[in-house]
C-alpha positions as CSV (number, residue, x, y, z in Angstrom):
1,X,10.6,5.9,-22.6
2,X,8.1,7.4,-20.6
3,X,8.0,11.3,-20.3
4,X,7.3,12.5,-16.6
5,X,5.6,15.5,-16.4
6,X,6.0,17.2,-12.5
7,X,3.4,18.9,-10.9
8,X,2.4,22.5,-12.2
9,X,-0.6,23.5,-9.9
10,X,0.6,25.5,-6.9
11,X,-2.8,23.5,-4.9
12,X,-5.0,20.3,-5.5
13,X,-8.2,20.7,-7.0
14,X,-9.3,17.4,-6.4
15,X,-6.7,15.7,-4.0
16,X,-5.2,12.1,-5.7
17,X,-2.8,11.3,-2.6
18,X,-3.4,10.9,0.9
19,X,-0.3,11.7,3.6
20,X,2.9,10.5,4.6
21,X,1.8,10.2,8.5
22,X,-1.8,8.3,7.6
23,X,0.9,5.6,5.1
24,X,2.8,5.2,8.4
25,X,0.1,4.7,10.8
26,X,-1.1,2.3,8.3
27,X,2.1,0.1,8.0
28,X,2.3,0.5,12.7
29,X,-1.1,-0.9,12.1
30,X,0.2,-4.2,10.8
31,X,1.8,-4.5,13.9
32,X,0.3,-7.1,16.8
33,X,-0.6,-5.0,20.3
34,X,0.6,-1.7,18.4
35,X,-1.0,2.0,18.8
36,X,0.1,4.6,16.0
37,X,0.4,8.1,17.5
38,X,0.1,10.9,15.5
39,X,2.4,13.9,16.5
40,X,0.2,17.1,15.8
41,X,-2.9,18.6,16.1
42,X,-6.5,16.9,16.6
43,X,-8.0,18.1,13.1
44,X,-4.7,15.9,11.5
45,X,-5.4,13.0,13.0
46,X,-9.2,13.1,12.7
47,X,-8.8,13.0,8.6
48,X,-6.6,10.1,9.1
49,X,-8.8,8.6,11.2
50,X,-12.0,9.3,9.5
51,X,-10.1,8.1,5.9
52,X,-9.4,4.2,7.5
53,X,-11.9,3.6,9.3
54,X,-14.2,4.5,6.1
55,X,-11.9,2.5,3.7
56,X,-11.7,-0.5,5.8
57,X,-14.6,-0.9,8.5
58,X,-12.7,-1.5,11.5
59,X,-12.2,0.0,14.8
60,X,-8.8,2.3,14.1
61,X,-7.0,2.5,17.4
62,X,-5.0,5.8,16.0
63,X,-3.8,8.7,18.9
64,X,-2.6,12.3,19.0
65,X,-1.0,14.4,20.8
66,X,-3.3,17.5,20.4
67,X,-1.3,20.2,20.1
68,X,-3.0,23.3,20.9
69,X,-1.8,26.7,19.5
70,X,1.0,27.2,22.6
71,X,2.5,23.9,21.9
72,X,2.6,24.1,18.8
73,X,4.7,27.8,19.1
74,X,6.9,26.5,22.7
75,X,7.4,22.7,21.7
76,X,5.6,19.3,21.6
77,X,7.5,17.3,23.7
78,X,5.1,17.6,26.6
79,X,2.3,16.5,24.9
80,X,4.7,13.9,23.4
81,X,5.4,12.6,26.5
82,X,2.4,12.5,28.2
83,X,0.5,10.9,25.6
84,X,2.9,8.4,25.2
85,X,2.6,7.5,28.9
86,X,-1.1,7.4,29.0
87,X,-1.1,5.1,26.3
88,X,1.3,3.1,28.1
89,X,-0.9,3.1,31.2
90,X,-4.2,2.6,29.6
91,X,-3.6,0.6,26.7
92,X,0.0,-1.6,27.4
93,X,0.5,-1.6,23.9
94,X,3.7,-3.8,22.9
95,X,4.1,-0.7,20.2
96,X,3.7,2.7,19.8
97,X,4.8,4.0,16.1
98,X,5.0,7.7,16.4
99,X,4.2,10.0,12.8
100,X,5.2,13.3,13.2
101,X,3.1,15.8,10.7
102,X,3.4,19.3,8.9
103,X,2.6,21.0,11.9
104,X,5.4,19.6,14.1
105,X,7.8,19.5,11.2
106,X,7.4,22.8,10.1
107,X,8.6,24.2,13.4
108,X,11.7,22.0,12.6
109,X,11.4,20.0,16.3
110,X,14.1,17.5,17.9
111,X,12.0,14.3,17.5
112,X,15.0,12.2,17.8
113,X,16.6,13.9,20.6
114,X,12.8,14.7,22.5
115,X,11.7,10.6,22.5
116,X,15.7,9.5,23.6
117,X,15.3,12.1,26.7
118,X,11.6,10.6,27.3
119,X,12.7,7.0,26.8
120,X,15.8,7.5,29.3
121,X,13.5,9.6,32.0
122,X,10.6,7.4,31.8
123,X,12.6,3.8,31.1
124,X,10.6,2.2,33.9
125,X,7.2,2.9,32.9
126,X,7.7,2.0,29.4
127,X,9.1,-0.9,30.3
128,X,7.6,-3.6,27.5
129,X,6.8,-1.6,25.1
130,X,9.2,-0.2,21.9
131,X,8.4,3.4,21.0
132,X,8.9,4.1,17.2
133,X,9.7,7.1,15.2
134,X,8.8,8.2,11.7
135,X,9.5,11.6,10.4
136,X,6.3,12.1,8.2
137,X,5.8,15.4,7.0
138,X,2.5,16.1,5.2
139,X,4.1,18.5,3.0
140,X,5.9,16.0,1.0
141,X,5.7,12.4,-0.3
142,X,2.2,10.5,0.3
143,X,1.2,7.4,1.4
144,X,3.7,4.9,0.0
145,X,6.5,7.0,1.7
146,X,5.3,6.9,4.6
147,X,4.4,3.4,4.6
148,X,8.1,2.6,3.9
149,X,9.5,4.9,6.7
150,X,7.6,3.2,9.1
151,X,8.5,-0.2,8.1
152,X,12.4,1.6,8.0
153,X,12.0,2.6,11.6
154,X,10.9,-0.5,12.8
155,X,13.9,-2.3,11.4
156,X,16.3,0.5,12.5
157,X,14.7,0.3,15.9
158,X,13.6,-3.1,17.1
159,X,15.6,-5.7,14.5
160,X,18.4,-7.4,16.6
161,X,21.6,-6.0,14.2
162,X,24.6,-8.4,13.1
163,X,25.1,-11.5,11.8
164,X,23.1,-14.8,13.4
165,X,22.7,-17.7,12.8
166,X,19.5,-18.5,10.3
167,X,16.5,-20.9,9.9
168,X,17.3,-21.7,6.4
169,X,13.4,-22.1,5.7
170,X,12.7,-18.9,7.4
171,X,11.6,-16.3,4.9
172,X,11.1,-12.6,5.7
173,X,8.5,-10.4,3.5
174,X,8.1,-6.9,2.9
175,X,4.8,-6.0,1.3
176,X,4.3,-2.9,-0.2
177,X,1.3,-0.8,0.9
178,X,-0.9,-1.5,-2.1
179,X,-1.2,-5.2,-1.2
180,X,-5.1,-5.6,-0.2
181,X,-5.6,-8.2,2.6
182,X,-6.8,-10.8,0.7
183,X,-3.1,-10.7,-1.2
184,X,-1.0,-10.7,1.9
185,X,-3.5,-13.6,3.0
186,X,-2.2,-15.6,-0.4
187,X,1.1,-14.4,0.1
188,X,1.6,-16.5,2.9
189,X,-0.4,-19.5,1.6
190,X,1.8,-19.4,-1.1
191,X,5.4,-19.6,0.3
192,X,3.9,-21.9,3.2
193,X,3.0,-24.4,0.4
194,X,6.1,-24.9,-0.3
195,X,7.7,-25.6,3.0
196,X,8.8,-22.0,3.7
197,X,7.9,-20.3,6.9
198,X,7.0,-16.2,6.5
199,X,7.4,-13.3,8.8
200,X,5.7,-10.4,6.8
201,X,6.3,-6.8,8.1
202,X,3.6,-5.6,8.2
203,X,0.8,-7.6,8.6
204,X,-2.4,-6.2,7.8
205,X,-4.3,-9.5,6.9
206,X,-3.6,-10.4,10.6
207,X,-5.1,-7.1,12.4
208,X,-7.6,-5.6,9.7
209,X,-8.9,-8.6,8.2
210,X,-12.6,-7.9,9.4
211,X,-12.6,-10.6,12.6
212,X,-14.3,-9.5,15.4
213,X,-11.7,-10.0,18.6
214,X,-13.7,-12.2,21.4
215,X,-16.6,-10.0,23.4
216,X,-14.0,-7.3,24.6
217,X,-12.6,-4.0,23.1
218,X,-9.5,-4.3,22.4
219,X,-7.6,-0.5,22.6
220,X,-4.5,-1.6,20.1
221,X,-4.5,-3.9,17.4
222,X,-5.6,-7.3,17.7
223,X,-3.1,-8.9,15.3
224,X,-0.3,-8.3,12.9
225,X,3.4,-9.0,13.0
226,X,4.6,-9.8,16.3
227,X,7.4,-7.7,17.7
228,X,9.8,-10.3,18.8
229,X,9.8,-11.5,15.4
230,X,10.6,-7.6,14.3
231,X,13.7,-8.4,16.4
232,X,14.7,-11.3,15.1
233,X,14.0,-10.9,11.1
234,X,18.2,-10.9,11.1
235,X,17.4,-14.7,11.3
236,X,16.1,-15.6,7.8
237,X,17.4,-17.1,5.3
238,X,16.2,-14.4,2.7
239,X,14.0,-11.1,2.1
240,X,11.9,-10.6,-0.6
241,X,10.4,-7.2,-1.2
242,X,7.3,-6.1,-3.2
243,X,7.2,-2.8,-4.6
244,X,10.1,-0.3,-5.3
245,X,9.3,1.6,-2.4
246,X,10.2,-1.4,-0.1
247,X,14.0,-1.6,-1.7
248,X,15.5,0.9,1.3
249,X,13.9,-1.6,3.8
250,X,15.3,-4.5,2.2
251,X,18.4,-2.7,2.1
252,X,18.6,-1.8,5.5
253,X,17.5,-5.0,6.5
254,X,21.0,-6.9,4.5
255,X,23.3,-4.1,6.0
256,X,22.1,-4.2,9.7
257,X,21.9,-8.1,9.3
258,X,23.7,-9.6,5.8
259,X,19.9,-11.3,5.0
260,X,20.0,-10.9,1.2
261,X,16.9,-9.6,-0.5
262,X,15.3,-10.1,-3.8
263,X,13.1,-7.1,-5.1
264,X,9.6,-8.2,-7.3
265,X,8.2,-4.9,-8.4
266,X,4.8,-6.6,-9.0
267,X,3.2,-9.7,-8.0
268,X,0.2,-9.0,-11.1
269,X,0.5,-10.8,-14.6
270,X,1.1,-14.4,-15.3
271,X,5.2,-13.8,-15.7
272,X,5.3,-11.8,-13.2
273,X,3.6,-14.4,-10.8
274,X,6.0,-17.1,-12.6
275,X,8.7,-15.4,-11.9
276,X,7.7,-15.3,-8.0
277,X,6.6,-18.9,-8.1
278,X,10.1,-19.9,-9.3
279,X,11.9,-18.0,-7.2
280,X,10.0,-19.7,-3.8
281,X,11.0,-22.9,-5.2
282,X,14.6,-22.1,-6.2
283,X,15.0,-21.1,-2.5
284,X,13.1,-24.1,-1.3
285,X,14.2,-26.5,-3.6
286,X,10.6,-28.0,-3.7
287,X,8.7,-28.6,-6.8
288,X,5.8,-25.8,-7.4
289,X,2.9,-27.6,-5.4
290,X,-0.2,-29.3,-7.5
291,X,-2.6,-26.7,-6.3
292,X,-0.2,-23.6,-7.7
293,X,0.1,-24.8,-11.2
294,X,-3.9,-25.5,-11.0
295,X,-4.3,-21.8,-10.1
296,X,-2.2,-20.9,-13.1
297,X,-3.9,-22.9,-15.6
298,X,-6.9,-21.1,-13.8
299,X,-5.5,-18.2,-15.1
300,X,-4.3,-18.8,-18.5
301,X,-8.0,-19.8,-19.1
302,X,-8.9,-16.8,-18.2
303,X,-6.6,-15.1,-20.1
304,X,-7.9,-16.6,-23.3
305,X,-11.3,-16.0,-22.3
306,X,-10.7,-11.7,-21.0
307,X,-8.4,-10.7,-23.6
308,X,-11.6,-9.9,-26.3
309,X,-12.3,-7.7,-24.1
310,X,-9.6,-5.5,-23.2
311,X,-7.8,-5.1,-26.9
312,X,-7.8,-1.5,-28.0
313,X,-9.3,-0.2,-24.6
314,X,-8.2,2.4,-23.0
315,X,-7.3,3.4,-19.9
316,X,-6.9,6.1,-17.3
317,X,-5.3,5.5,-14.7
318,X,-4.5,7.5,-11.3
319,X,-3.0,5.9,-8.2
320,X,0.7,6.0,-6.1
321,X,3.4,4.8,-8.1
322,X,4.1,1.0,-7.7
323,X,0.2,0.4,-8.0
324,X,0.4,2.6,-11.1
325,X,2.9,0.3,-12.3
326,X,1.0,-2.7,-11.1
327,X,-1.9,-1.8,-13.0
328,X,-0.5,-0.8,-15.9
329,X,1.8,-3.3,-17.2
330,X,-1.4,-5.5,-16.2
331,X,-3.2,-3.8,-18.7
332,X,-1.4,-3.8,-21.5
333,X,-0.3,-7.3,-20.8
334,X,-3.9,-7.7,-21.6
335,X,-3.4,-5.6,-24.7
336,X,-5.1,-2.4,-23.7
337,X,-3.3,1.1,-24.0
338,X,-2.9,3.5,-20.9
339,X,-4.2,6.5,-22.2
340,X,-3.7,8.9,-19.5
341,X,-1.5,8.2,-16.0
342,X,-1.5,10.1,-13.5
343,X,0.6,9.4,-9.8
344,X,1.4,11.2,-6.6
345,X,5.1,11.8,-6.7
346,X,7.6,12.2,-9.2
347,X,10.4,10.7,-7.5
348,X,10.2,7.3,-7.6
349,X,12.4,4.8,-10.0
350,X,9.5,2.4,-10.9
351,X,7.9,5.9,-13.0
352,X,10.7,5.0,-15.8
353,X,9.5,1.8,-16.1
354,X,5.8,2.9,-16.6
355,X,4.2,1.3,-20.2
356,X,2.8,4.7,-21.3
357,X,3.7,7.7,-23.2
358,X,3.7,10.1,-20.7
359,X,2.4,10.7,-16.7
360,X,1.5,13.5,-14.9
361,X,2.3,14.3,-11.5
362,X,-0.8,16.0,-10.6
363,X,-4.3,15.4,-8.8
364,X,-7.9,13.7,-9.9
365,X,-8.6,17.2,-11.7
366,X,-5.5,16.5,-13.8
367,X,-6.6,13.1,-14.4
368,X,-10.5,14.5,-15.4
369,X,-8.4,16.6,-18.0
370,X,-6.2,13.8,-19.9
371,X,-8.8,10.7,-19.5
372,X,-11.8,11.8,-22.3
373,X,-12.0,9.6,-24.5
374,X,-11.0,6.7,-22.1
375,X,-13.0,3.8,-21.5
376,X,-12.3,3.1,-18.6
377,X,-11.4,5.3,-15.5
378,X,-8.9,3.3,-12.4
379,X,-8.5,5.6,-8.9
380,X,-10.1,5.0,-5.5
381,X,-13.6,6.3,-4.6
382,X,-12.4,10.5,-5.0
383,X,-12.7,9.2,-8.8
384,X,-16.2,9.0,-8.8
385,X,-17.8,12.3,-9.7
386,X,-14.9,12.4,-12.1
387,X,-16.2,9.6,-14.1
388,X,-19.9,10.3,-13.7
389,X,-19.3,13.9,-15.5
390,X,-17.0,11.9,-18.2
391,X,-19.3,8.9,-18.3
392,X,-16.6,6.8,-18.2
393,X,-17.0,3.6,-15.9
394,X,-15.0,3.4,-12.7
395,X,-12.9,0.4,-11.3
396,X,-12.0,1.7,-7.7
397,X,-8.2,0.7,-6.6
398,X,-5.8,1.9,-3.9
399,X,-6.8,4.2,-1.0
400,X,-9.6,5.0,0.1
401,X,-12.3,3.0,-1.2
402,X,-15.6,4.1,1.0
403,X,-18.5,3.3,-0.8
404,X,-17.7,-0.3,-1.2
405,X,-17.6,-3.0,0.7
406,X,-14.9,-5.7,1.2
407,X,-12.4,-3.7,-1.1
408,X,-9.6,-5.1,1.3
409,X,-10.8,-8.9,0.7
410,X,-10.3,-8.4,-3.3
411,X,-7.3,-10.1,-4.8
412,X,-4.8,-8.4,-7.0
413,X,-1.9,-10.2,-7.4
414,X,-0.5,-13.8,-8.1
415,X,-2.3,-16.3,-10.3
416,X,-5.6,-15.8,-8.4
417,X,-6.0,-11.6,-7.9
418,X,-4.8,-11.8,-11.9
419,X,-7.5,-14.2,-13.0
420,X,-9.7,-12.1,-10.5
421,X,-8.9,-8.8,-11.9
422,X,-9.5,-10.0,-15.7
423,X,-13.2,-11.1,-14.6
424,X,-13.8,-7.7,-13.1
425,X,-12.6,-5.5,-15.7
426,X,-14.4,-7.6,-18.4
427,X,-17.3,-7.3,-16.8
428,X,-17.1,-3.6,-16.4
429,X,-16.9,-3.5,-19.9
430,X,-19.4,-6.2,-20.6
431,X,-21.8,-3.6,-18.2
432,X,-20.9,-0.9,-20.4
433,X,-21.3,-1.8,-23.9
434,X,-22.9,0.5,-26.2
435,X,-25.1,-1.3,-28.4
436,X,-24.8,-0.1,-31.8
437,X,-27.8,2.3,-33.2
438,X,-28.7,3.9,-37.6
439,X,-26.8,6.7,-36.4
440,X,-23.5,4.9,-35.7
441,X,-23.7,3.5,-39.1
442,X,-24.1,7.0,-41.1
443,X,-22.1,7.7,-44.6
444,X,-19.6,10.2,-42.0
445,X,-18.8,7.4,-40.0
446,X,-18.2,4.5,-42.6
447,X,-15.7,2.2,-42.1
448,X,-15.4,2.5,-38.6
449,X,-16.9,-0.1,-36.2
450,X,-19.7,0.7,-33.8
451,X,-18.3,1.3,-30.0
């Protein structure tokens, strides 16, 4: 069993996590016609800001209420109010998912009870348009939290609650943050293929897929999950949940509305993609289509051909939680050892199911620490310097990725992302061999094969 080690370091050296409020203003973004709002001060929202639109390319409709230093000591909800109304005005967005921060939180504010007395006062000018609330605090959690709040508040708020009647072919999805684009794209591809019809909460491949939308700006997001189909996710047949940190919106989802759910912790790895694959056409009762199984011979090619390269590697590894568990039971799969692991928060259940030794709660300088020796380093772009002191080569995951292109388009998961990922890694290490030289071969190093 995996030994958790918590977090010792009273501040970050080199931050690993990015915030609760920029995870929820990432799940609103999946939204069609939405505007996330973040509750604080300029300089909070900026960061977030600056963080997507680097990691993704795209015009980031994200707002603030720009607290100034009297607000932030006599109360917000002025500047919660009128910036919710000049959205309104100027933007008409269908939604506006609010994400409070430290600086609001700290003060210990009545969100709740601030938005119900702006949403009765003002009910004719918002007319149209659902206002969300997420209580986001930077101070704890990171982004996969505050993903899963948002996606929690949307179902609290919009979904119609009770039993209805339900489109037995109807399927509602809940992806976990980690899924790129490209995945949420062959998500759907996937349970479409077999007759199915999916409402996925959020949407990201829908409003950040890189389309450009007609010869107009557009001030909210140009695509996503509609939010009459929010309301009306009480109608399918059956959830299904990727990620641990999607298991409280499932859950919420089967009490406010009896839809059962079914919980896949990864979608990466030939059984774990099986497993997913069978369980589409259990609930379909459809055979697995021709072009499926052809992906997953795909795969199991390339599993023959990629495992030379992984056995014996290993691996350091230092993202959120379920992508640390996505990433390493994919390695190891592959038979290569996850030397050091490193994560965000120690609070999540998927961390006692982690294939290693031991994982540290900590930050990229904790990560610099355990991975010598490693051959291969696996965080987002903060990683870099990291590996270029260690000269260890770096495979960039999770968020942000900024000095790379088109890391949203890369597959991760089912046959495809796992066929995908084996080429990449091999050729990583294929890039980094180190040809064998006299010295390698000396009487102090006899018996031992040349790296």
């Amino acid at each position: 069993m995996v030994q958790v080690f918590p977090q010792t370091k009273s501040a970050a050296v080199n931050p690993l996590k990015s915030s609760q409020p920029l995870g929820a203003a990432l799940a609103f973004l999946g939204v069609e016609r939405a505007v996330p709002l973040f509750h604080g001060s300029q300089g909070c929202t900026s960061l977030a800001l600056v963080l997507l639109v680097r990691h993704l390319k795209e015009a980031i409709p994200l707002q603030t209420t720009a607290l100034d230093a009297v607000a932030t000591i006599l109360g917000g909800a002025g500047n919660l109010e009128e910036a919710i109304l000049n959205l309104k005005r100027r933007a008409k967005p269908k939604l506006i998912g609010i994400c409070t921060t430290a600086l609001v939180e700290t003060r210990g504010e009545d969100f709740a009870g601030d938005l119900a007395n702006i949403k009765r006062d003002r009910a004719d000018e918002l007319a149209g348009t659902e206002v969300v609330l997420a209580n986001t605090p930077d101070f704890e959690g990171a982004i996969e939290e505050g993903w899963a709040k948002a996606v929690i508040s949307m179902v609290e708020r919009i979904t119609t609650p009770g039993e209805q009647s339900r489109h037995q072919k109807k399927i509602a999805i809940l992806p976990g943050w980690h899924l790129t684009v490209a995945d949420i794209e062959l998500l759907r591809e996937t349970v479409e293929s077999f007759g199915l019809k999916p409402v996925i909460l959020p949407d990201i491949s829908g409003s950040l897929d890189g389309t450009v939308p007609g010869d107009r700006w557009v001030p909210t997001t140009y695509g996503g999950t509609p939010v009459d189909e929010i309301q009306e996710l009480g109608t399918a047949a059956q959830c299904i949940a990727i990620g641990e940190h999607m298991r409280r919106p499932a859950e919420l989802l089967r009490t406010r509305t009896g839809v059962p759910y079914a919980l896949f912790q990864s979608l990466t790895g030939l059984k774990r993609a099986d497993r997913f694959v069978s369980f589409l056409s259990e609930i379909s009762g459809a055979p697995v289509p021709a072009n499926i199984r052809r992906r997953r011979a795909q795969l199991q090619d390339a599993l023959l051909d990629g495992h030379f390269h992984f056995g014996g590697k290993k691996i350091a590894i230092a993202v959120e939680p379920d992508q640390l568990y996505q990433f390493a039971t994919f390695f190891t799969g592959m038979g290569a050892e996850i030397a050091a692991a490193v994560t965000t928060t120690g609070t999540s259940k998927i961390l006692a199911e982690m294939p290693a030794e031991s994982l540290q709660v900590g930050d990229l300088g904790d990560l610099e620490e355990l991975a010598v020796g490693a051959d291969l380093l696996v965080t987002h772009s903060h990683g870099r310097q990291a590996a270029e002191r260690l000269g260890i080569p770096l495979m960039r995951v999770g968020f942000p990725i900024f000095d790379r292109l088109g890391s949203q388009h890369k597959l991760t998961s089912l046959y495809q992302g796992t066929r995908d990922l084996i080429f990449d890694v091999s050729n990583i290490f294929q890039a980094n061999q180190r040809a064998p030289c006299p010295g390698s071969l000396d009487s102090s190093r006899k018996g031992e094969l040349p790296r």
